[in-house]
Steps between C-alpha positions, in 0.01 A plus 500: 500500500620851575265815401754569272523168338087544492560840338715360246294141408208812458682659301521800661859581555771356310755228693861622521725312285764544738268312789394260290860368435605507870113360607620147530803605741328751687306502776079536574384835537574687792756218649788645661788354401823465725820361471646266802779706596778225581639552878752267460684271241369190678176572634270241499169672302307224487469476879462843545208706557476724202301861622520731198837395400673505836567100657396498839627247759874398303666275766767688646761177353420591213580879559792417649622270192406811248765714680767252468487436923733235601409159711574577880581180728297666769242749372362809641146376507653194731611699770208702479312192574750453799456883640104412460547173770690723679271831521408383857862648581600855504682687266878418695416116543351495155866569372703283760330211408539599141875560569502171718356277205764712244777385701383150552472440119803518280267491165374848507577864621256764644706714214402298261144516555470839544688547139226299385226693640605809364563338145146368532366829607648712181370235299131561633579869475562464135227280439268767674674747314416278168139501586500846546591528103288216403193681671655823327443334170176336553353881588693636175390281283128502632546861461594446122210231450232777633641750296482245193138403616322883526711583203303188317167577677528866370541388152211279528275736651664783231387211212175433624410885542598521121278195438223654694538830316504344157212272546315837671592659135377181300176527752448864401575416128236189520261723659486771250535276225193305636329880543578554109375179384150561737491869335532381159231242556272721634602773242412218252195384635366900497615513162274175400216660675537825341490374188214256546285766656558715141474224282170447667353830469631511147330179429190606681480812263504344247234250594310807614529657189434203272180425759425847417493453109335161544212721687516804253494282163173276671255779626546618131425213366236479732349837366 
């Protein structure tokens, strides 16, 4: 439960009916919430690593099949493998024996694999060029989410303040109220014993004075 939610079951701030609608499609407190920017019509997202909305190791296939990249008979990343055997070799022998194995194969052309290098490498620059936006987006909207968050936090804090300040108000009001009622029971009480002290000495005058005629009429009879 969220201090506001706490707030509101204590009735102490009233819930918004506007949040209260969206509550069950929303998300907890404080969760940032980002949408999966798509890099590619057919990525695979469930094998992805998702890290705040951006997928993180797509296989380069499937990048390749996103931009529409056509089958080669003998890829780039095959005669890389071939360069990489030969790496013992200099730069000179690296490309006769490259050459060499061109000319003794019929299936495939050094032009060809070049073309498909450099169809593979604008590819990967427009996927990095894709993440670029999708990272773009991601700091946007968390940009728009913290805005929406302090904007929420200062009406909370703005709601409790005026909760504070009204229950300081009802506090004074209780507290002179309670002051009254003490004064008038006090005042009261005074009053009581006021009256009781001079209803005593108004009794005891008169007993006086009837003990004095009970004293005057028997020494005369006395005489």
């Amino acid at each position: 439960m969220s201090f506001k939610d706490f707030l509101i079951k204590a009735k102490l701030v009233e819930p918004d009916p506007v949040e209260a609608e969206l509550d069950g499609a929303s998300s907890g407190p404080g969760e940032l919430i980002i949408e999966t920017a798509a890099l590619s019509p057919n990525s695979d997202v469930a094998a992805a690593t998702e890290s705040g909305g951006i997928a993180e190791n797509t296989p380069l296939e499937t990048i390749y099949a996103g931009a529409g990249l056509p089958a080669s008979h003998f890829p780039a990343e095959r005669l890389l493998k071939v360069l990489d055997g030969l790496r013992a070799m200099d730069a000179v022998h690296q490309r006769a024996a490259v050459a060499a194995m061109d000319a003794a194969d019929d299936s495939w052309q050094i032009e060809d694999v070049l073309a498909d290098a450099a169809r593979k490498v604008k590819a990967l620059h427009a996927h990095v060029s894709q993440l670029g936006t999708a990272l773009a987006a991601v700091q946007e909207q968390e940009k728009r989410q913290k805005a929406k968050l302090n904007q929420d936090y200062e009406a909370l804090r703005q709601s409790i303040a005026e909760q504070m300040a009204q229950l300081q108000e009802a506090a004074q009001l209780a507290a002179g109220e309670h002051a009254s009622a003490l004064n008038a029971l006090e005042a009261k009480t005074l009053a009581a014993l006021g009256a009781s002290q001079r209803e005593q000495r108004r009794l005891q005058q008169e007993i006086e004075r009837l003990e004095a005629l009970g004293r005057q009429l028997g020494q005369d009879q006395q005489a």
